[in-house]
N, C-alpha and C positions, 0 to 999 in steps of 0.2 A: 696121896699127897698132891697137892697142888701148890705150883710156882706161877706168878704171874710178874710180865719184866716188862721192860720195851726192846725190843730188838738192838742189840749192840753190833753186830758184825754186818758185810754184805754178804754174809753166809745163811744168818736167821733172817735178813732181810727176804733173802732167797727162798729161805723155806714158807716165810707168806706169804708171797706170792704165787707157789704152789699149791699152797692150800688153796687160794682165792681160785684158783682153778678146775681143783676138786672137787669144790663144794659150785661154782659157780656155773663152769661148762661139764664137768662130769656126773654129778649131780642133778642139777639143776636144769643142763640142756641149754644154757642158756650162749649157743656158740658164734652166735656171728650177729652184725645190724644192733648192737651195743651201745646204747645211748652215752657211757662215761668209758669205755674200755675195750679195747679189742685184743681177744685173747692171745695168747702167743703159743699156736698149737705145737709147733717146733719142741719148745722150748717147756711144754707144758705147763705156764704162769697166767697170771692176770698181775699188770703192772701198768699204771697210771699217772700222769704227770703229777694230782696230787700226794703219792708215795713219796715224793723226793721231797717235801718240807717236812713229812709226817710224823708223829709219835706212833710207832706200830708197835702195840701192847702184844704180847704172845703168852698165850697159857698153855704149860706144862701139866699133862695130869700122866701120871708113873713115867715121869723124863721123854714124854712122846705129846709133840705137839695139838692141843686140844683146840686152839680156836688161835684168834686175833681180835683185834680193834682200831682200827684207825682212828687218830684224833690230830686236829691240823688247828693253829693258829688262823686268824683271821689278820693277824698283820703279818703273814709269814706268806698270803696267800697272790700271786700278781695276777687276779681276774678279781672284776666285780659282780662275777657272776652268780657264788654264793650269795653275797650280801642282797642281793635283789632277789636270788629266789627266796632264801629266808627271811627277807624284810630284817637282816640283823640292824640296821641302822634307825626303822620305825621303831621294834622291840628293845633294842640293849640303850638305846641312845649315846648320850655319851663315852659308855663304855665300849660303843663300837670305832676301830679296829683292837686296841690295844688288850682291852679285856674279855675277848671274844671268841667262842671256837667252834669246830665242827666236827661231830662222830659220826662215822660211818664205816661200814663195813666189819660191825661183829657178827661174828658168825663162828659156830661151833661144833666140830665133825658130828657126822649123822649118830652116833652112838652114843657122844654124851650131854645131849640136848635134856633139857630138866633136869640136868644136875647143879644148876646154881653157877656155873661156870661163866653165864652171859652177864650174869651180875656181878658177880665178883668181877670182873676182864671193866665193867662199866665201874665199879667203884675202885679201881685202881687209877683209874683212867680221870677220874674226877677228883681224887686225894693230887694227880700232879697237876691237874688245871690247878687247884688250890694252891698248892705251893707255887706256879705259874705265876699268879696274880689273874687269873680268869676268873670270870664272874656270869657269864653268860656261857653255857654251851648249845648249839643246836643239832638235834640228833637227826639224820635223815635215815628216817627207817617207813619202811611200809605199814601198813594201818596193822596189821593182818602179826607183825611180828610182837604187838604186845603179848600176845599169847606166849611168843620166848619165853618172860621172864616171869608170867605167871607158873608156869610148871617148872 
């Protein structure tokens, strides 16, 4: 069975940002000299200034946390620095800031990768931009992860 929510406590807040670190520095290696984040080895987390506007989506598979998704508003966001790496303002036009958003960071523990779990996490996440009034989303993912949602 699969559950998929947004984070309500700073308790499951907590548990994604341990994941982000499982998957991010213990997996992945990816430990220090971090373009968007620097790890919290202490404390075992990956936590970001954009966390605190975020929609952090969490999927349950048998009541054990299987991944995440971040999704941030573009009027939620106090840098222009999205907007310009995305070009949201050439692309959404006037729908940019108010109908605007950004995904990033799905990611789904090593073991249940191809199991539909990144797209489900991704159409949840798109069913609340819709109820949001969002119209444009932009996903920053690397070339290399369509392959995710193929398998």
């Amino acid at each position: 069975m699969l559950e998929i929510r947004l984070a309500r406590t700073p308790e499951e807040r907590e548990q994604v940002f341990k994941l982000c670190y499982q998957i991010y520095v213990e997996e992945l290696g990816w430990f220090e000299n971090c373009e968007n984040y620097e790890p919290n080895h202490e404390q075992k987390k990956v936590e970001e200034p954009l966390d605190v506007s975020a929609n952090l989506f969490m999927a349950f598979h048998k009541n054990e946390l299987a991944g995440t998704l971040r999704g941030n508003y573009a009027k939620n966001l106090d840098s222009d620095y999205y907007t310009k790496l995305y070009k949201m303002r050439e692309k959404a036009r006037d729908a940019h800031p108010l109908s605007t958003s950004i995904t990033s960071r799905l990611m789904v523990q090593h073991d249940l990768r191809g199991t539909g779990i990144g797209l489900r996490m991704l159409v949840s996440s798109y069913n609340q931009q819709f109820l949001d009034g969002i119209k444009f989303d932009f996903i920053d993912w690397e070339a290399n992860m369509i392959l995710f949602l193929k398998n």
